[in-house]
N, C-alpha and C positions, 0 to 999 in steps of 0.2 A: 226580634222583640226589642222594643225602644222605649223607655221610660227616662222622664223628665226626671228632675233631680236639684231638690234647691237645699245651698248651705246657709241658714240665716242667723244673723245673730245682732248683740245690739252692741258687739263690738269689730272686730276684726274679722271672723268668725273661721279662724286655725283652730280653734274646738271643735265646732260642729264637722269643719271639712277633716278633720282627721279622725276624728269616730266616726263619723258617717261613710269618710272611703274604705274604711278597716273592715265595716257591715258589708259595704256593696261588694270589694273585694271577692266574697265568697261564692260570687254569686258571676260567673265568665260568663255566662249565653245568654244576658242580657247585654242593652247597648245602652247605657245612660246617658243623656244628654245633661252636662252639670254645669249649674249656675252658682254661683256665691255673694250673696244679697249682705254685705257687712254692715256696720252703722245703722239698723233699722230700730231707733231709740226715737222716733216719735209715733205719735197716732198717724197721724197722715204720713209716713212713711212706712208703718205696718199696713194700713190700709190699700197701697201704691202695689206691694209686696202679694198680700192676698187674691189682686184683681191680676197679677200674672201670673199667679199659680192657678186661677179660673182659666186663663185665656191657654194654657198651656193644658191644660185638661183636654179644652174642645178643638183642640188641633191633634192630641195625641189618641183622644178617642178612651184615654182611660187616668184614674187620678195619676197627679204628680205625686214625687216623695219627698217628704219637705224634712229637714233635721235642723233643728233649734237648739240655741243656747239661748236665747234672748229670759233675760232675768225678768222685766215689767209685767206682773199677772196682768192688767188690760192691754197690752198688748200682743203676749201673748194669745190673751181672749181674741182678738182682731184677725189674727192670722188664723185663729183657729177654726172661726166660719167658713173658711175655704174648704173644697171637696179633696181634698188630700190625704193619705197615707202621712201623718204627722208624727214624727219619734221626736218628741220632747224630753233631751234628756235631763237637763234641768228639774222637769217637774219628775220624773223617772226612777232620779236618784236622791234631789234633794231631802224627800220626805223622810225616806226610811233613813236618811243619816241624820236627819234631825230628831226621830224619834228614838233611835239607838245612842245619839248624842246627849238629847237631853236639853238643846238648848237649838234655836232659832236660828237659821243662816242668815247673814247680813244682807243678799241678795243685791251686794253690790254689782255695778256692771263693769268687766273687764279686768275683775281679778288677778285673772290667769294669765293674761301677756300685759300685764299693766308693770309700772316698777315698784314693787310691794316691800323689794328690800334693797336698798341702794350698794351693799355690798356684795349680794348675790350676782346682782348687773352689774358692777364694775368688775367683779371675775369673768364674766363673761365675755362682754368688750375688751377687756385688756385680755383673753386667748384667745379672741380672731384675728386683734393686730398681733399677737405673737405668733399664731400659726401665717399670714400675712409675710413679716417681716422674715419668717426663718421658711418659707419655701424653698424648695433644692437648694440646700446648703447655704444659705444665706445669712449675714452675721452670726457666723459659728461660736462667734466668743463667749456669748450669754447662754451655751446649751444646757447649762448646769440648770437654769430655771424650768428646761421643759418636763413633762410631767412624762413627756413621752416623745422618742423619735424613731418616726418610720422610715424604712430603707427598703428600696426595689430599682427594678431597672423606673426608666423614663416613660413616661404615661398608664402605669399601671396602675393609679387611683391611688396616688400618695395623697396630691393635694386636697381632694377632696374630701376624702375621710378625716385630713387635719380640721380642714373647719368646720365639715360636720361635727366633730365630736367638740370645737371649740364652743361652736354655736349653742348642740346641744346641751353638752354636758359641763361648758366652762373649763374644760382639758387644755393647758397647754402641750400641743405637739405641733414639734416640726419635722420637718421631711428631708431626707439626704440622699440624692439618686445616686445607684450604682453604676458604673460604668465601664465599657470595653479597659481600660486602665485599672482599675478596680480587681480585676479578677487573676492577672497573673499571679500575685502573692500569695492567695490560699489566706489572707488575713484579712481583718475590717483596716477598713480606711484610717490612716493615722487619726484622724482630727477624731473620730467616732470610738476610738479604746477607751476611754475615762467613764466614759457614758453606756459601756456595757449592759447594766440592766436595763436600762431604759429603752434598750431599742426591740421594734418590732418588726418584720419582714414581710412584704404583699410582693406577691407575683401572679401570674397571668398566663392565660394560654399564647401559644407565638403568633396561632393563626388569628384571635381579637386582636393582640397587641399590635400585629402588621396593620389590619383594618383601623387601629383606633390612630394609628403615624401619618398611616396616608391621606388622613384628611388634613394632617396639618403640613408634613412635607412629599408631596406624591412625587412618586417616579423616584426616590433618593434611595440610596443604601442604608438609611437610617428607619425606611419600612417595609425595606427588603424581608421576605421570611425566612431569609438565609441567617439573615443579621436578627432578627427578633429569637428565633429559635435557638442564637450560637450565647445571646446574652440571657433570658431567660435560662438558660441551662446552666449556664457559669454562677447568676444568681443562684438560683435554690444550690447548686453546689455547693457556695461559700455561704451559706444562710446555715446550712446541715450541718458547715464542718466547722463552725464558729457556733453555734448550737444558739441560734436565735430561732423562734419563734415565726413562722412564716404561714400568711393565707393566703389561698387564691384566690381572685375577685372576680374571675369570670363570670360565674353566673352569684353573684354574691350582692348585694342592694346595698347602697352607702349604709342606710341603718344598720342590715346585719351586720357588715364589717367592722361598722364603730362600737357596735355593741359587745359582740365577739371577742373583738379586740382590751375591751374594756373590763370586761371579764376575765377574761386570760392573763392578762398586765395585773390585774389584782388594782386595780386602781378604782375611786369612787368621784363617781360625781361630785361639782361642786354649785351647780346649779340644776335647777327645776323649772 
């Protein structure tokens, strides 16, 4: 089963595409074919918009499913002549928040990833160059400003949880990898003692973390599963016996991680 799938909107549209995968998500034994039609802020390019959601009907044999933010009631109206499955959620939810509000939404366009408040963005910018700048252990001398620093062995989704949650959440964290040297002491790494609360622990199964080595160094002892198995092990050992905080990412989605993580750290957002 194969359904079309368009994300419109009359700006970027990361609104529509993340509500509308969050919907589809539920739904495994379908096969969506997905589109994302951003910038549709004139008539003749709602118009443009409409007539591919027709031509994608009569090739698919059944309507497309269309998910809108687009703010402009006539163009909205434009798109909406097409023979489509339409979840506009704009018009969806606007109302009833205007009516429980009391007051009129501005039906500005692009609100939501526009820069609404120049201090909110510059937190946010200034923790991706912070998560950036302080990847595996990197200028260790400013760690006093991180919000947060994760520690695991090498390629267990340090990096990427930093700047997901920088992105996300405006988080400064940076990352400090563990290492075969690391594990004789039974203690954290000298430079990481001062910074005790703040650290968090991700680790891995040996058999991903071999498959995730080998694509970067194959054939080496570095994605040996002798070596992935012997350092993994050492890790959670000194995570347990240093009483840090530790998650496994194997089947774990950057979201969950960051969020998880975010939670557990007791720490708050500082953008939206």
């Amino acid at each position: 089963m194969r359904r079309s799938v368009f994300f419109i909107s009359d700006r970027t549209g990361i609104t529509s595409e993340m509500l509308g995968h969050s919907l589809l998500s539920q739904f495994e034994d379908v096969e969506f074919h997905r589109m994302t039609m951003p910038f549709v802020d004139s008539v003749e390019k709602a118009d443009q918009v409409a007539l591919e959601i027709r031509k994608h009907a009569v090739i698919d044999g059944c309507r497309p499913i269309v998910f809108s933010t687009i703010c402009n009631p006539e163009l909205r109206a434009r798109i909406h002549v097409a023979d489509a499955q339409i979840i506009d959620f704009l018009e969806m939810f606007i109302g009833p928040l205007e009516d429980e509000l009391g007051v009129k939404s501005s039906h500005t366009v692009g609100k939501t990833h526009s820069i609404t408040n120049y201090d909110e963005y510059k937190n946010r910018i200034d923790a991706v160059n912070f998560a950036i700048n302080h990847d595996d252990g990197l200028l260790p001398r400013d760690l006093a400003e991180a919000d947060l620093i994760l520690v695991g062995v090498s390629r267990c989704g340090k990096t990427p949880t930093c700047l997901y949650m920088a992105l996300q959440f405006g988080l400064k964290a940076a990352n400090y990898p563990l290492t075969p040297d690391d594990f004789g002491n039974h203690t954290l790494p000298k430079l990481l003692l001062p910074y005790r609360s703040k650290l968090f622990g991700l680790t891995i199964d040996p058999e991903r973390l071999a498959q995730i080595r080998a694509e970067r160094k194959p054939d080496s002892k570095y994605c040996s599963l002798e070596s992935c198995q012997f350092e993994v092990a050492e890790s959670e050992a000194l995570l347990r016996h240093v009483g840090v905080p530790y998650l496994n990412t194997t089947r774990m989605s950057i979201e969950e991680l960051a969020t998880t993580i975010m939670h557990r750290a007791g720490l708050s957002r500082r953008t939206y």
